[in-house]
C-alpha positions as CSV (number, residue, x, y, z in Angstrom):
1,X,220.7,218.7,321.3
2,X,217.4,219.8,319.6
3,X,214.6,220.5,321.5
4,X,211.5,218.1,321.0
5,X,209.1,220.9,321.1
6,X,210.3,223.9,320.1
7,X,209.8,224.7,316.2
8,X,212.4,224.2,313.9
9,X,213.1,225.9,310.3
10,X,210.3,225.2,307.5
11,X,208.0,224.3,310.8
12,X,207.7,228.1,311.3
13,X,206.5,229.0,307.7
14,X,203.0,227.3,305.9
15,X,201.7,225.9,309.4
16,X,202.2,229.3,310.7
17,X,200.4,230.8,308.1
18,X,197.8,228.6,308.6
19,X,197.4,229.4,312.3
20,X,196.9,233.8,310.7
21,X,194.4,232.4,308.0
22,X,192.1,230.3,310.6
23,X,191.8,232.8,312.8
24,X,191.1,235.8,310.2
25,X,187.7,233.3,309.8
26,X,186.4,234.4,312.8
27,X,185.0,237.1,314.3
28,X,185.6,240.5,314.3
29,X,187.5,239.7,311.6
30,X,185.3,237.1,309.6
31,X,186.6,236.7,306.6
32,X,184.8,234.7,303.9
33,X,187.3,233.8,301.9
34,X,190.2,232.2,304.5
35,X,187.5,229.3,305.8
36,X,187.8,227.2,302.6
37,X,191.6,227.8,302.4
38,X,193.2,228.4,305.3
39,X,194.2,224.5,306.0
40,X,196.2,224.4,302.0
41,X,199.5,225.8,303.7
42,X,199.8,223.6,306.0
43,X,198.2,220.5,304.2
44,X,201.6,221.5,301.4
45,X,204.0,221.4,304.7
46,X,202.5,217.9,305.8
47,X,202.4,216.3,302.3
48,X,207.0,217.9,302.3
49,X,207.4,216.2,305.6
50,X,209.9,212.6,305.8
51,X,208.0,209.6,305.5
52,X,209.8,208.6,308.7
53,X,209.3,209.4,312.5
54,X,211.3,212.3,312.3
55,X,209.2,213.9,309.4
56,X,206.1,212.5,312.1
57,X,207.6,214.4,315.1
58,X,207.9,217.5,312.6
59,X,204.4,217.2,311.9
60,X,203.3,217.1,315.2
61,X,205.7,220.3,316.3
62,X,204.6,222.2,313.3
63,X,200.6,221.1,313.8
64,X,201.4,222.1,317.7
65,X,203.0,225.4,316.6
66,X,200.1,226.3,314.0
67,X,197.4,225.8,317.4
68,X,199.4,228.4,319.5
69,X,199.5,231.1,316.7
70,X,195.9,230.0,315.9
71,X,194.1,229.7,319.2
72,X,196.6,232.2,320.8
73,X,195.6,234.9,318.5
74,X,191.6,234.0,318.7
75,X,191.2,233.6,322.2
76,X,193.9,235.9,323.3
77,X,191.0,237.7,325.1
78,X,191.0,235.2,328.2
79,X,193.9,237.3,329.3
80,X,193.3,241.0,327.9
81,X,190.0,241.1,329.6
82,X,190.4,239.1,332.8
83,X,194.1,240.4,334.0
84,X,192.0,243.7,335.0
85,X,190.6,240.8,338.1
86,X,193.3,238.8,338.3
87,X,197.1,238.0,336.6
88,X,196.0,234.0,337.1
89,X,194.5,234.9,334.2
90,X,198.2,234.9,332.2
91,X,198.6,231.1,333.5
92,X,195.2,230.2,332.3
93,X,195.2,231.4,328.8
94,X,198.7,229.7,328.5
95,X,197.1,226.4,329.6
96,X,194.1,226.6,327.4
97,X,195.9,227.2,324.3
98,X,198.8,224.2,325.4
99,X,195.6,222.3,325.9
100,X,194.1,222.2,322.8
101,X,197.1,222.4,320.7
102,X,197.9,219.3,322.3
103,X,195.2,217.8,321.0
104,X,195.2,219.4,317.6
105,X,198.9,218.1,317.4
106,X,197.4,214.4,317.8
107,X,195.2,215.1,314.8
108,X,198.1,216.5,312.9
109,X,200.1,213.1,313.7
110,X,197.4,211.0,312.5
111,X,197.1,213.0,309.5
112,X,200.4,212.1,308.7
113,X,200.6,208.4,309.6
114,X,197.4,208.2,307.0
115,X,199.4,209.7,304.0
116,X,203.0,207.8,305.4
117,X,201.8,204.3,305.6
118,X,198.8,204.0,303.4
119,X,198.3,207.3,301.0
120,X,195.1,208.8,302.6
121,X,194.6,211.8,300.9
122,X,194.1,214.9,302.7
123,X,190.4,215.3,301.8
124,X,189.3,212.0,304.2
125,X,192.7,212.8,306.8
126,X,192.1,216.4,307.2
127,X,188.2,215.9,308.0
128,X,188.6,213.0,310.4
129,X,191.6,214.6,312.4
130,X,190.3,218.3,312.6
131,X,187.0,217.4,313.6
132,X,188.4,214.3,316.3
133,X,190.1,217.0,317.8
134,X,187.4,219.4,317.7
135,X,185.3,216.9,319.1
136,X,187.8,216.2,321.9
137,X,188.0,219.9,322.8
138,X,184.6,219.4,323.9
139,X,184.7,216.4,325.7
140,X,187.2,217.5,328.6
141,X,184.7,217.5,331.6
142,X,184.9,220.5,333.6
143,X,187.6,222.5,331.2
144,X,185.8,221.2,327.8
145,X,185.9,224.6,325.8
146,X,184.7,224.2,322.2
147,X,184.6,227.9,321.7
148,X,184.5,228.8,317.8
149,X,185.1,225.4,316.1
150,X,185.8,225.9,312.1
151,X,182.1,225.7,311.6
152,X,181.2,228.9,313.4
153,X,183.8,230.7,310.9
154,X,180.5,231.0,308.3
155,X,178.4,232.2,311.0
156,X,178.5,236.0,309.5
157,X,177.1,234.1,306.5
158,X,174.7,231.8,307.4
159,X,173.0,231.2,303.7
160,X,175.4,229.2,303.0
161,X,175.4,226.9,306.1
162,X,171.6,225.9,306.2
163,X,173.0,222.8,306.1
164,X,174.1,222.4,309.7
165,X,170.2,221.3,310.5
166,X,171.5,218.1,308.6
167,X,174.9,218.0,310.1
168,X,175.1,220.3,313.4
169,X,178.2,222.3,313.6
170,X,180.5,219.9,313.2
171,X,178.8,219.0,310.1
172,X,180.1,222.4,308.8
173,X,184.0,221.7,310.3
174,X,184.0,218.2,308.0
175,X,182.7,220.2,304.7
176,X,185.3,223.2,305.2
177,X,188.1,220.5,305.8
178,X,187.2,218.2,302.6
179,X,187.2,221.5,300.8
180,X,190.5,222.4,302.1
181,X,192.0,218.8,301.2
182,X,190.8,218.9,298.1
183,X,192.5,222.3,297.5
184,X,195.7,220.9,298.4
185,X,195.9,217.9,296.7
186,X,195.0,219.7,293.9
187,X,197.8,222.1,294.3
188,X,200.2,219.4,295.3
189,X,199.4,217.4,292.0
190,X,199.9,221.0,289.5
191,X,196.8,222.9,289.1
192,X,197.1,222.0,285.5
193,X,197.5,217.9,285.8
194,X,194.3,216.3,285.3
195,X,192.7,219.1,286.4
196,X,189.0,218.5,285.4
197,X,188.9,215.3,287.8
198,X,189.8,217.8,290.5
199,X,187.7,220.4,289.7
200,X,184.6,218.1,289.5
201,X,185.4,216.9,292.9
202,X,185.9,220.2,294.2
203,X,182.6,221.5,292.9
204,X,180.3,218.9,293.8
205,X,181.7,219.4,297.3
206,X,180.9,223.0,297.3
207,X,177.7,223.1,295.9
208,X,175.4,220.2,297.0
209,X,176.1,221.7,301.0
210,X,175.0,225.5,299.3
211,X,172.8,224.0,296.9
212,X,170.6,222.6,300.2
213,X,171.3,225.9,302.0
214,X,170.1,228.4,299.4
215,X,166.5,226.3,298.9
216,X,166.2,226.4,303.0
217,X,167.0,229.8,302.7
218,X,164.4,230.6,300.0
219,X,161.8,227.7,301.2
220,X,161.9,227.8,305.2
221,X,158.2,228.6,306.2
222,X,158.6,230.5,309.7
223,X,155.8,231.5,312.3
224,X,155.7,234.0,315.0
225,X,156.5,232.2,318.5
226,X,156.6,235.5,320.6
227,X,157.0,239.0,321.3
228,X,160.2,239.9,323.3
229,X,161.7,242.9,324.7
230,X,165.5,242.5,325.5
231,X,167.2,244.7,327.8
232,X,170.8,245.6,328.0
233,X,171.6,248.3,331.1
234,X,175.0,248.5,330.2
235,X,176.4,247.8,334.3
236,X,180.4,247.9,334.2
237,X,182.0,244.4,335.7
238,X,183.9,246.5,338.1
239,X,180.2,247.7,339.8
240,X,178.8,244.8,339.4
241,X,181.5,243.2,342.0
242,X,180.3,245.7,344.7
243,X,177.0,244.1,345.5
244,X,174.5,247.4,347.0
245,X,176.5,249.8,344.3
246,X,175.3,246.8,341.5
247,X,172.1,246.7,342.9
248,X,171.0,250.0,342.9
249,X,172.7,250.9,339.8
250,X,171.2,247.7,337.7
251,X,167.7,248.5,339.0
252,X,167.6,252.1,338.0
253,X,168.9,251.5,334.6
254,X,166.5,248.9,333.6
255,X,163.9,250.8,335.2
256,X,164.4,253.5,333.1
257,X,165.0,251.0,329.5
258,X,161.5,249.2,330.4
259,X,159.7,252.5,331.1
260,X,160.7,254.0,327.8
261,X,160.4,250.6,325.8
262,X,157.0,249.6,327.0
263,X,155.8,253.0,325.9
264,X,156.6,252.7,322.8
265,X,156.0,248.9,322.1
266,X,153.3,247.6,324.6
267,X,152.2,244.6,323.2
268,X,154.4,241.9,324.6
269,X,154.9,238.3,325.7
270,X,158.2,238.5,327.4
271,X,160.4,240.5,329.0
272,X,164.1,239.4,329.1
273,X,167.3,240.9,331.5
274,X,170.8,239.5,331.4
275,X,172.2,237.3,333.5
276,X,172.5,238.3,337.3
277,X,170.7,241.3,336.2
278,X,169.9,241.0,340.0
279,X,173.3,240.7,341.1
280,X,172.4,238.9,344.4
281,X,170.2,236.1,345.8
282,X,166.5,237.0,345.2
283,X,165.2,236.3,348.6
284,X,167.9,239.3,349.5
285,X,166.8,241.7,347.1
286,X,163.1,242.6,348.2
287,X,162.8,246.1,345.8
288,X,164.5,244.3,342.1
289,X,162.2,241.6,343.1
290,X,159.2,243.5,343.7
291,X,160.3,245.4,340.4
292,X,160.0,242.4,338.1
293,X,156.6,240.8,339.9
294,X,155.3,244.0,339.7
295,X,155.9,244.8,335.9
296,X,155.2,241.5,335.3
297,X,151.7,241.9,336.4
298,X,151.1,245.2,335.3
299,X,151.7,244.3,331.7
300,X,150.7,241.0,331.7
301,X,153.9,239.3,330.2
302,X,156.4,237.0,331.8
303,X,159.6,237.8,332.5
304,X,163.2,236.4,332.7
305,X,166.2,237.8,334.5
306,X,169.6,236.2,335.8
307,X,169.9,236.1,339.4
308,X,171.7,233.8,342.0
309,X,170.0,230.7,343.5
310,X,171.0,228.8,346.5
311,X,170.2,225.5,348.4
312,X,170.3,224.4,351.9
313,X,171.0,220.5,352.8
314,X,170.7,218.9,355.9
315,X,174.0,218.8,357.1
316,X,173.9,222.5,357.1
317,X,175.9,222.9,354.2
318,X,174.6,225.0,351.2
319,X,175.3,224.9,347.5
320,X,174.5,228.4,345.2
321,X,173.7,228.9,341.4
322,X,174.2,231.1,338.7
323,X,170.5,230.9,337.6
324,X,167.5,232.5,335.6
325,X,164.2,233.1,337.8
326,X,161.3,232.9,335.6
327,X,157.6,234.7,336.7
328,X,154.7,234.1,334.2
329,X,152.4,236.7,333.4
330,X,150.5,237.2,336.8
331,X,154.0,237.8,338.7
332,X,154.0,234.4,340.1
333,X,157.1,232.6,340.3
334,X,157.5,230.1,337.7
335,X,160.4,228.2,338.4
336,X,164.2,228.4,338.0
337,X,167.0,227.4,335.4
338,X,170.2,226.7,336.9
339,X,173.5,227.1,334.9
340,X,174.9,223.9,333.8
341,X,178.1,224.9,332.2
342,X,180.2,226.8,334.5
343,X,183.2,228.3,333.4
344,X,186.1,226.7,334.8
345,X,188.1,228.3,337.8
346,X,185.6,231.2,338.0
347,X,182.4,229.2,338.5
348,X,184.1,225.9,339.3
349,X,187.1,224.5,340.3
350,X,187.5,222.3,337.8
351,X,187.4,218.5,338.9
352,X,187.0,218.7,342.7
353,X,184.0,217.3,344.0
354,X,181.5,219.1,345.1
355,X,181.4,217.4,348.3
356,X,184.9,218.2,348.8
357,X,183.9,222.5,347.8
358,X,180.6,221.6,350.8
359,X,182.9,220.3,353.0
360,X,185.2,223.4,352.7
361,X,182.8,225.9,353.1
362,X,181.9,224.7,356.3
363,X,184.5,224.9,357.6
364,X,185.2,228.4,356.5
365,X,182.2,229.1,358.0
366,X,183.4,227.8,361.5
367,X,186.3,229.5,361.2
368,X,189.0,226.9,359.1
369,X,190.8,227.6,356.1
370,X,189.5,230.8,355.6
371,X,191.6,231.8,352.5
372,X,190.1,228.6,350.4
373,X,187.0,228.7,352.2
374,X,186.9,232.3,351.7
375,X,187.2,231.7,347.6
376,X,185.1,228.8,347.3
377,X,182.2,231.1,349.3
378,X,182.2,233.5,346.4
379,X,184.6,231.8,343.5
380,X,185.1,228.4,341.9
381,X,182.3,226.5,344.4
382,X,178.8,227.2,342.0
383,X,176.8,224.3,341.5
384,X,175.9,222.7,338.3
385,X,172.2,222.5,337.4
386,X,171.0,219.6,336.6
387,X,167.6,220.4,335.0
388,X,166.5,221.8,331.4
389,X,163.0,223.5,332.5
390,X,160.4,224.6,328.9
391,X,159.2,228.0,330.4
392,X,156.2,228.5,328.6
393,X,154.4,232.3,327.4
394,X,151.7,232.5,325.9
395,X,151.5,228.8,324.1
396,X,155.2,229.2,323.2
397,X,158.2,227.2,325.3
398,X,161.6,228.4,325.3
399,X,164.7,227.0,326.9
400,X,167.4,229.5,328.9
401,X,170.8,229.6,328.0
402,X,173.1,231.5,330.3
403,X,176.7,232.9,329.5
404,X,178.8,230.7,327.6
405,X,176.2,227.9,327.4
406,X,175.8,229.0,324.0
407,X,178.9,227.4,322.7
408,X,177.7,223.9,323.9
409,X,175.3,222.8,321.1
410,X,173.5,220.2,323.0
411,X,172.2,221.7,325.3
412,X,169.9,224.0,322.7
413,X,168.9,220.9,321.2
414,X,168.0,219.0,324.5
415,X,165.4,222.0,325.5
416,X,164.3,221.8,321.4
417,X,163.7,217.9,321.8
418,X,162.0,219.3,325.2
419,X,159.0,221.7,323.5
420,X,161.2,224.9,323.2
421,X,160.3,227.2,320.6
422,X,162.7,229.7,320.8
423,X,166.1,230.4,323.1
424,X,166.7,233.1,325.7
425,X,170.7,233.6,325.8
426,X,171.1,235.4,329.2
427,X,174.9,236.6,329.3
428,X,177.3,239.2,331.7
429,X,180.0,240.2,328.5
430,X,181.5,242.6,330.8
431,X,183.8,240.0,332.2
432,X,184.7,239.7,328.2
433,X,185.9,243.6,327.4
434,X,185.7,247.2,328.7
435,X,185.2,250.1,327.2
436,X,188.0,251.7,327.9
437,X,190.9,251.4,327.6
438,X,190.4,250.7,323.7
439,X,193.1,247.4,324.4
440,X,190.2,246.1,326.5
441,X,187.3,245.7,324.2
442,X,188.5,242.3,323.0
443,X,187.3,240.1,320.2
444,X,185.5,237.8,322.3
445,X,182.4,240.2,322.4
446,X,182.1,239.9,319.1
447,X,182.9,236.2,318.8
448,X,180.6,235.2,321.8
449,X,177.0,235.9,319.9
450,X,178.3,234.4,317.1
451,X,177.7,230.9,318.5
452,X,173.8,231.8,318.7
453,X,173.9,232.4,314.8
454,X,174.6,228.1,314.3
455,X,172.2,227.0,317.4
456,X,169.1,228.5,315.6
457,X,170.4,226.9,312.1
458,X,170.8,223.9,314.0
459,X,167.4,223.7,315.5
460,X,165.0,226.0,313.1
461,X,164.7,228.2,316.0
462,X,164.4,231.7,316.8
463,X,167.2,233.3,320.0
464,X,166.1,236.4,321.8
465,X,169.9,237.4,323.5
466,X,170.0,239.9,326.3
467,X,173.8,240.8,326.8
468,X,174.7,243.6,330.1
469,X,177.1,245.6,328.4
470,X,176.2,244.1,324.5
471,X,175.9,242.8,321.9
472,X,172.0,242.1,322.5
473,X,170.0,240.7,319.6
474,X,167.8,238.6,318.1
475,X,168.0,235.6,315.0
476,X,166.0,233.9,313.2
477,X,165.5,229.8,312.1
478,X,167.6,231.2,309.1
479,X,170.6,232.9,310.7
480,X,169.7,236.5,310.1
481,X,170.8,238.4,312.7
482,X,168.6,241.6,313.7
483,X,168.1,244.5,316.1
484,X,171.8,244.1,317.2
485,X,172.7,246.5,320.1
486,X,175.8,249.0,320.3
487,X,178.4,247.9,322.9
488,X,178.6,249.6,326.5
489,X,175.6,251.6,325.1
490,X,172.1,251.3,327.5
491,X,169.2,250.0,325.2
492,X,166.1,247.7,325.0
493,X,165.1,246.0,321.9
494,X,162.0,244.5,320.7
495,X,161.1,241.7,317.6
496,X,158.8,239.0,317.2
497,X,160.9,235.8,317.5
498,X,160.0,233.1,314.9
499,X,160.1,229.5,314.8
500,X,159.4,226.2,313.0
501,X,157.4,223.3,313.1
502,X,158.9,219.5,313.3
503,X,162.4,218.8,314.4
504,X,165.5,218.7,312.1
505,X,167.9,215.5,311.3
506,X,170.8,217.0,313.8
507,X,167.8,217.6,316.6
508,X,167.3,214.8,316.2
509,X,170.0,212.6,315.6
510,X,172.9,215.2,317.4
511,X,176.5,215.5,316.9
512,X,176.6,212.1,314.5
513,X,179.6,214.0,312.1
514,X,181.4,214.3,315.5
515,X,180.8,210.6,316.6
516,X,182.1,209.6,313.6
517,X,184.5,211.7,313.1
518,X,186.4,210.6,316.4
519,X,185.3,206.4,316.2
520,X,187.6,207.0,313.1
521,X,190.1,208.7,314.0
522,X,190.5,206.2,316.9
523,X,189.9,202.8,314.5
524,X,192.3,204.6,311.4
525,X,196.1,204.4,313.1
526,X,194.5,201.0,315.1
527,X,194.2,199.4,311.6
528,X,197.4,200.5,310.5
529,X,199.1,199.2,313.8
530,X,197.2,195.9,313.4
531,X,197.7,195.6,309.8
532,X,201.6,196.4,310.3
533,X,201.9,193.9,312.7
534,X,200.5,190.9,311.4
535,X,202.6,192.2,308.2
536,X,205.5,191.9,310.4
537,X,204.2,188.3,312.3
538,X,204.3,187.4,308.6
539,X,207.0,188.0,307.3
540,X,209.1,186.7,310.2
541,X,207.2,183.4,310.3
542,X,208.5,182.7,306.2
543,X,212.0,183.2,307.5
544,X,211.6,180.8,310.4
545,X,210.0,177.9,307.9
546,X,212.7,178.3,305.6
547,X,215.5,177.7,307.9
């Protein structure tokens, strides 16, 4: 008996192949080349399929196969570099990429139901699906994870993707997947059968996008918003864990990075450190504390660092934050950011209440389940901000991103909608990689600050990023990406970040290629069913009035 999800025969060729070119797109790799054709192979193994539910069940398998090679190649880092804390992290890769090959399988199916029942070609199938799914990879509450949708494969080239202020992201994902289906179609058809038609199409699609993009690129008018020294003390995850070892060993290194750095570049507005930079509570750590009022105040600038948070309720429960503490220029406490996004299992245990994660940790506390009480005091029980605070320096605002917050586009264009001028990406990318062993230092270090490269496109904004262990950096309302750090390598970095005037069409409009996107994808295969039936209604109601 044959297995309804296990690959079978041609299933393990072109989709497959698509799965190596998709993720050769991205970083470290990024390859320009792949984005625009990496879909053709399997687009030719669709278009071979049966117009019949078997060839729709092969479709599916082969679209489901093509997401494990694909995402199980990109993000095969959520195992390399969390096994060294725990092997849960085996059962949680293996879910993510099931997840959302599952739901790229869905896209694949109405792909083919489009071409099957009605002749869709691939360049209006390929761009609804792909980015439906994309969408819904987003969109799954606590576990959403749109890490390095097709978009973000041009980020190493962002001249030619000045575009996404129009579009956002997913604006991007829609263009590469027309240019794909037209590329197969093409090649279906004979590169040589009414080939000027095709080529037409193809070019127009390719250069009105880079035709926009290479006049922002050469008109965008850009203004300083502020002066910012980034610092990266380079503090191994496996110190970082042991709470006084962290604390003294954090403070001394950025010490020693400010000292040298505000020497030799004194004229600042703001100071930035990573996230939980102060690895503990602030009202607990009197000297890092004292540190950052006092060199606030001595050089007049604010400054920014990660640190936890925590809350007390009247029932004597308490709730705690992965946060940025913000002090202005005279040292004073400015306010707090509190994370929003929370990585799933780590941060949060993903769709439990947070009454329920209270609740436990009371208990714990009196002495009851100790072993989840125990977790939940440390792991999986953070709570989820529900603020976006404008700090403000010197006239400028800027909005805080922390961790993987930058992969979340809307919440870059909420604090941009809010008065921000530039964003602060506060990030620990020691939990991503190690130095050594070499195995270690995975792709998602590279692949993380990549995401920063489309939110300032998106928003004409400058990012200032201040990474622990790297990369740290800084981009412009263009894309350019400058005064990168080394990896595991102590620095500090200064720029100027710039900004724009005005708000752009996706600031102000949002994810509109994703809505869409999805509202079609959902009404396409609902027409075809309704159509189909009353076909069918009809046609038995002649046979009936002519017995």
């Amino acid at each position: 008996m044959k297995h309804p999800i296990l690959p079978r025969g041609a299933e393990l060729g072109l989709p497959i192949v698509s799965g190596i070119l998709l993720t050769l797109s991205f970083p470290p790799f990024h390859l320009l080349i792949p984005p625009f054709v990496a879909l053709v192979p399997y687009l030719v193994f669709v278009a071979g399929a049966p117009n019949d539910r078997e060839g729709s069940a092969s479709v599916r398998r082969a679209t489901f196969w093509m997401g494990i090679v694909y995402f199980g190649t990109l993000l095969y880092w959520l195992f390399a570099a969390l096994v060294f804390y725990t092997w849960l992290a085996l059962l949680g890769y293996i879910i993510t990429i099931v997840i959302l090959s599952g739901i790229l399988a869905l896209g694949g199916w109405g792909i083919h139901l489009m071409r099957r029942r009605h002749a869709v070609p691939f360049w209006i199938s390929l761009p609804v699906f792909w980015t439906a799914a994309e969408w819904g990879h987003a969109h799954l509450g606590d576990i959403a994870f749109p890490w390095l949708g097709l978009g973000h494969s041009l980020t190493g080239y962002p001249a030619l993707v000045g575009f996404a202020e129009l579009t956002g992201v997913r604006g991007v994902a829609v263009w590469l997947a027309a240019i794909n289906g037209l590329a197969a179609e093409w090649w279906l058809a004979g590169l040589r059968a009414r080939w000027r038609p095709r080529a037409v199409a193809l070019l127009l699609t390719l250069a009105v996008p880079l035709g926009y993009s290479a006049l922002r690129w050469s008109t965008l008018e850009t203004r300083p918003a502020a002066r910012v020294l980034v610092v990266q003390p380079n503090i191994p995850e496996d110190l970082k864990l042991e709470r006084e070892v962290a604390s003294d060993t954090s403070r001394a290194a950025i010490e020693s990075l400010m000292r040298s750095a505000l020497a030799d570049g004194p004229d600042l507005d703001l100071i930035v450190w990573p996230e939980t930079a102060i690895p503990y509570f602030y009202d607990r750590e009197p000297q890092f504390v004292a540190l950052a009022v006092n060199t606030a105040q001595s050089n007049g600038v604010g400054l920014l660092t990660g640190v936890l948070d925590y809350e007390l309720f009247e029932d004597e429960s308490w709730e705690y934050y992965n946060a940025a503490l913000y002090l202005n220029p005279q040292g004073q406490l400015d306010g707090f950011y509190h994370k929003h996004q929370l990585v799933p299992i780590v941060e949060r245990v993903p769709f439990v209440p947070i009454s329920w994660i209270r609740a436990l940790r009371r208990k714990a506390a009196e002495g009851g389940v100790p072993l989840i009480g125990g977790f939940l005091q440390w792991f999986g029980g953070f709570g989820r901000g529900t603020e976006e605070p404008v700090f403000r320096v010197d006239g400028a605002g800027f909005g805080v991103l922390i961790c993987y917050e930058s992969i979340f586009p809307g919440l870059s264009r909420t604090y941009r909608r809010g008065g921000a001028d530039f964003l602060v990406n506060i990030t620990n990318d020691a939990w991503f990689g190690r130095e050594r062993p070499w195995w270690s230092r995975t792709a998602a270090l590279y692949q993380h600050p990549a995401h920063m490269v489309m939110r300032a496109i998106e928003n004409r904004v400058g990012v200032a990023r201040s990474a622990n262990t790297g990369i740290s950096l800084f981009v412009d309302p263009r894309g350019r990406v400058h005064q990168a750090t080394r990896l595991f390598t102590p620095d500090a970095r200064i720029a100027t970040v710039e900004t724009t005037d005005g708000l752009t069409l996706y600031t102000r409009l949002g994810d509109w290629p994703g809505t869409l996107a999805i509202l079609a994808a959902v009404l396409l295969p609902f027409g075809s069913w309704w159509k189909r039936r009353r076909s069918d209604s009809g046609i038995r109601g002649f046979g009936d009035s002519g017995r």
